[in-house]
TIFI-84466 format. One record per residue (C-alpha): residue number from 1; residue in one letter; x, y, z. Coordinates in steps of 0.001 Angstrom, whole numbers. Layout:
REM TIFI-84466
{n=NUM&res=A&u=X&v=Y&w=Z}
...
END
This chain:
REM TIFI-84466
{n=1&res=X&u=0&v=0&w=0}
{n=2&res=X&u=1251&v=3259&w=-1098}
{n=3&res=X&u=743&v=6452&w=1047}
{n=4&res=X&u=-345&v=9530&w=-632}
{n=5&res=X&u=-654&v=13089&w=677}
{n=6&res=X&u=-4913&v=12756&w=647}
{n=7&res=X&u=-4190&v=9632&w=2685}
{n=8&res=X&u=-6249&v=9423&w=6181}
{n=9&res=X&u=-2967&v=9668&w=8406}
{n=10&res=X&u=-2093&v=12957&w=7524}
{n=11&res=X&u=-4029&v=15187&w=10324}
{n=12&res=X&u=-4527&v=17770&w=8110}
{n=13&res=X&u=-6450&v=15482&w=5723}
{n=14&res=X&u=-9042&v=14724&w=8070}
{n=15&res=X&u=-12427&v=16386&w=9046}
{n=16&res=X&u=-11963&v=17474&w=12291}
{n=17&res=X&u=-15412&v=18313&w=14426}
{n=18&res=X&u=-16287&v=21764&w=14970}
{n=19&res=X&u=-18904&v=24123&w=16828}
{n=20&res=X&u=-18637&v=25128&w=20086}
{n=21&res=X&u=-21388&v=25207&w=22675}
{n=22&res=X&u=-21588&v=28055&w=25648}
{n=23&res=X&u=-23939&v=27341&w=28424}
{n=24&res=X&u=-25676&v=30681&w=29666}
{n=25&res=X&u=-27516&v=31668&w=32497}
{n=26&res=X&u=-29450&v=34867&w=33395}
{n=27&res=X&u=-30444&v=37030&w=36437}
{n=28&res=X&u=-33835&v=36275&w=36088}
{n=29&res=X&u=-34256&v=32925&w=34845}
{n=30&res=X&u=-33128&v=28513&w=36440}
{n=31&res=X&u=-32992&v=27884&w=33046}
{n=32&res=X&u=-29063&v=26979&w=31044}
{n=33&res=X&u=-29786&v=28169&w=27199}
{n=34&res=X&u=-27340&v=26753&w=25195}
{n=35&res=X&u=-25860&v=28772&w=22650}
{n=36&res=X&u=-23828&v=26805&w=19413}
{n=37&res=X&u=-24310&v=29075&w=16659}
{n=38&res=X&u=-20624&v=30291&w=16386}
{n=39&res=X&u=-21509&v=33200&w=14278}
{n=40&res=X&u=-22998&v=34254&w=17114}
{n=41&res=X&u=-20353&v=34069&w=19406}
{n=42&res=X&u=-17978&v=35363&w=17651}
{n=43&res=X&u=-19838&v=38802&w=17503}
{n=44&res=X&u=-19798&v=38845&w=21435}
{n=45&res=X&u=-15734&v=39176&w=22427}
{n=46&res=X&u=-16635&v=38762&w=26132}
{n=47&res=X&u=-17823&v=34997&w=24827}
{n=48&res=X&u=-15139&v=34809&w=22422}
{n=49&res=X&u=-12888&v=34979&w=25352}
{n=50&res=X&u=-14398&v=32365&w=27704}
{n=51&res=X&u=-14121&v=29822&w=24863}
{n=52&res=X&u=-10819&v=30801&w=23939}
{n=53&res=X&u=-9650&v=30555&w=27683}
{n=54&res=X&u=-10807&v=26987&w=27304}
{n=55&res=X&u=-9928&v=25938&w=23694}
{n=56&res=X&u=-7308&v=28828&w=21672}
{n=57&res=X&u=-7971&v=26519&w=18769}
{n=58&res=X&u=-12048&v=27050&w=19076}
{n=59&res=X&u=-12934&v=28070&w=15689}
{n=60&res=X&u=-11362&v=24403&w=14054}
{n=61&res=X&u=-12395&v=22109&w=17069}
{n=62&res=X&u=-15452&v=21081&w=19257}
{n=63&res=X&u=-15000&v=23226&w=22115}
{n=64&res=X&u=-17623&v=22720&w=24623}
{n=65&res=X&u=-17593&v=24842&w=28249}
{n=66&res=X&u=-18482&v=22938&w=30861}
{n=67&res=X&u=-19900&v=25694&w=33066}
{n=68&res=X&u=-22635&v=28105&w=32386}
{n=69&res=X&u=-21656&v=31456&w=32124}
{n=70&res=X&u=-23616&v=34399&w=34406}
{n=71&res=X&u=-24632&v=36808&w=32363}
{n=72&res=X&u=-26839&v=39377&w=34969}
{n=73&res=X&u=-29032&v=40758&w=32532}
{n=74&res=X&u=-32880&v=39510&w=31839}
{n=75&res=X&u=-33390&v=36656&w=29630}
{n=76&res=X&u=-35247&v=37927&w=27061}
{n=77&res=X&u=-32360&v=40973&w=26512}
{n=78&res=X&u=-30197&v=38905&w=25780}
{n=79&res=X&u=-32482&v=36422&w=23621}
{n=80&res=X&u=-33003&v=39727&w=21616}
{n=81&res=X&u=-29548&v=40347&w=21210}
{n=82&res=X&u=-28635&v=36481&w=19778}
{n=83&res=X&u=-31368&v=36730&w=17655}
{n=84&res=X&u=-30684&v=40204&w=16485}
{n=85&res=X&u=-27102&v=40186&w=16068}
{n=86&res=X&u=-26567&v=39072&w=12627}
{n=87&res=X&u=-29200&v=41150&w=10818}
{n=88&res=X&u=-28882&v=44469&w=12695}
{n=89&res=X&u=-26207&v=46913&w=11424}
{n=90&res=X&u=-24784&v=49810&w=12795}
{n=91&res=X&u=-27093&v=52965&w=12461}
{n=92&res=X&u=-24235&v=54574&w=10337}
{n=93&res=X&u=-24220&v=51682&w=8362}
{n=94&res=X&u=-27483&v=52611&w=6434}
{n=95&res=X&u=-28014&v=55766&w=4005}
{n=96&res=X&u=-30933&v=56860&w=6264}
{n=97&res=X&u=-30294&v=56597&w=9836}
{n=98&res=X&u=-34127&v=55614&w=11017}
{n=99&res=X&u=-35726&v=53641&w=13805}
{n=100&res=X&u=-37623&v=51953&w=10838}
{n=101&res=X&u=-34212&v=50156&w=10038}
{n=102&res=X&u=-35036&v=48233&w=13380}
{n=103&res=X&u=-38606&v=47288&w=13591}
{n=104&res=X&u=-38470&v=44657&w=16165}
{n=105&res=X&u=-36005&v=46872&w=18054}
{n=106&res=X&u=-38227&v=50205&w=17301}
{n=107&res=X&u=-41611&v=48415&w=18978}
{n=108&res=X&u=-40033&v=47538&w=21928}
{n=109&res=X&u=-40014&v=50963&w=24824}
{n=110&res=X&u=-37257&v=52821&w=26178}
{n=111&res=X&u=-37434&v=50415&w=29696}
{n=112&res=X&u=-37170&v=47307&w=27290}
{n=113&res=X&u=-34296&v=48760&w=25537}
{n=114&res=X&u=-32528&v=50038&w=28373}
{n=115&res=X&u=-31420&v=46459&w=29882}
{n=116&res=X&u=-31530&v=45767&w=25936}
{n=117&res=X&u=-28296&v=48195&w=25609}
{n=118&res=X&u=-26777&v=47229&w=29151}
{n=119&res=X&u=-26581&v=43557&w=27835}
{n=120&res=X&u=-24891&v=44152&w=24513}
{n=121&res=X&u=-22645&v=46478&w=26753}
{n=122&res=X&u=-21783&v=43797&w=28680}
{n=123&res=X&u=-21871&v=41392&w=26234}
{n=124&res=X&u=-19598&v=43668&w=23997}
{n=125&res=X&u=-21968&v=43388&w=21023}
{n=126&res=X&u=-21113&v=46802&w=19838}
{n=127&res=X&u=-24092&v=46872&w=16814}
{n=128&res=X&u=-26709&v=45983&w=18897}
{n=129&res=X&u=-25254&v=48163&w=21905}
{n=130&res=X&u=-25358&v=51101&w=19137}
{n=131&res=X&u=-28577&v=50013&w=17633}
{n=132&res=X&u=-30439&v=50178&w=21212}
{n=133&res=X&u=-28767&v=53474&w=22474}
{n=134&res=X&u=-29683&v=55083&w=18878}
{n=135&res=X&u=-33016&v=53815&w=19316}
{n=136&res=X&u=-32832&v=55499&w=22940}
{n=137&res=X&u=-31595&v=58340&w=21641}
{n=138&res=X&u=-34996&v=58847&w=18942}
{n=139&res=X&u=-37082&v=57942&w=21788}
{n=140&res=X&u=-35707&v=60152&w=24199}
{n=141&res=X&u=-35888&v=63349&w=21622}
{n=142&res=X&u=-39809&v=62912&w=21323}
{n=143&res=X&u=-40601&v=63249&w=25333}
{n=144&res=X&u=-40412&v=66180&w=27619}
{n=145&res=X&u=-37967&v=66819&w=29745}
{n=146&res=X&u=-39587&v=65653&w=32810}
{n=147&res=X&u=-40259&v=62302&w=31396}
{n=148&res=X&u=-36311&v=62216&w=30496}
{n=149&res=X&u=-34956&v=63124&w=34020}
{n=150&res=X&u=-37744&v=60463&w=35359}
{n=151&res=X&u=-36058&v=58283&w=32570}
{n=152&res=X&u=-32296&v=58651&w=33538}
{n=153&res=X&u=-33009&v=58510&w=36980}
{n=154&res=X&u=-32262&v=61913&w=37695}
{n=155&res=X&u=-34327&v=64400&w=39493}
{n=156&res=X&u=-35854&v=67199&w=37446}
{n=157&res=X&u=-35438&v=70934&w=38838}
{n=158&res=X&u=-37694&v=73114&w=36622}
{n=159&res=X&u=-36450&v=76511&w=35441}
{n=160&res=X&u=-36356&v=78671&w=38664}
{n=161&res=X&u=-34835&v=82124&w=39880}
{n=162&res=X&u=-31569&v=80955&w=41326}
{n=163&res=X&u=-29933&v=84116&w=42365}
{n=164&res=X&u=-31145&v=85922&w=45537}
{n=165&res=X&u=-31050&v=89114&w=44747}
{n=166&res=X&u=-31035&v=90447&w=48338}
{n=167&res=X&u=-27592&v=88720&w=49575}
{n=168&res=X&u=-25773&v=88252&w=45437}
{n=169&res=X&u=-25494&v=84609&w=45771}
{n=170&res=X&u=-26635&v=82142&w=43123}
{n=171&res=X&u=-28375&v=78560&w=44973}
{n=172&res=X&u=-31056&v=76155&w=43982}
{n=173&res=X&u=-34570&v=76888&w=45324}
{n=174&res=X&u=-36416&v=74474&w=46644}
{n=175&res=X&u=-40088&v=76319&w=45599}
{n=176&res=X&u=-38842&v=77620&w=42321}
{n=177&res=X&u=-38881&v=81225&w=43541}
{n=178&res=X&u=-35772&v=83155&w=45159}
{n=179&res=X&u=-35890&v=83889&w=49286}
{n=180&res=X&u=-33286&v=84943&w=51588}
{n=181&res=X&u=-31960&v=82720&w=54704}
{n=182&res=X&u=-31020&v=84792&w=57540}
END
């Protein structure tokens, strides 16, 4: 028997498996979704890392992890962003930058996008984490103010009179008018 180059002992000849499989769990939820679609991962460096930590060689072998991975963010955030991830595009990406370029994204409100964009933060999954905060962005424009600061978490302090005019100094007011303190 003569050996050739396309013979079976040569490693590099043979069909090697691949995929990898990531187990993930979420803040709000017992249940391990399993994640193999490598495209996927590879669009998330914070995964790209754990599986690399375990397997450098990843992208040519089976690679499975063992241990789920904690990812504290809601279960269906982060369901958006796998399922998302390899149809949305960056908002500068298009010719028009619209919400319409995101419907799925664009029906959902700002308190679904917010731990929407905190995921894909985490997760490093930099189109989605720039779809959502663009999408925050459009949302945020239509409201007023008030509903913003109640958005962000901040308190809002309506226009006021700030400088007493008796003493010169400038200070918030608690009613929204100036007075003195003596």
């Amino acid at each position: 028997m003569m050996l050739t180059r396309k013979s079976s002992i040569f490693p590099e000849n043979r069909r090697m498996p691949r995929g990898c499989e990531i187990k993930l769990k979420f803040e709000n939820s017992d249940e391990i979704y399993v994640l193999k679609d490598m495209e996927v991962i590879k669009r998330m460096p914070l995964l790209v890392r754990a599986v690399k930590k375990k397997n450098s060689k990843w992208l040519h072998t089976r690679t499975i992890l063992p241990d789920p991975i904690l990812i504290p963010y809601p279960k269906e955030s982060v369901i958006f962003i796998i399922s998302h991830i390899k149809t949305y595009r960056m908002p500068n990406e298009y010719p028009e930058k619209v919400p319409e370029n995101y419907p799925d994204a664009h029906a959902l409100d700002l308190y679904d996008l917010r731990p929407i964009l905190e995921a894909a933060t985490h997760l490093e999954a930099f189109s989605l984490m720039n779809v959502a905060g663009f999408l925050i962005a459009k949302k945020l424009e239509e409201l007023p103010v008030e509903k913003v600061a109640e958005f962000m978490g901040l308190e809002y302090v309506p226009v006021a009179n700030f400088y007493d005019e008796q003493n010169g100094w400038i200070r918030p007011s608690t009613s929204g008018s100036s007075s003195s303190t003596a």
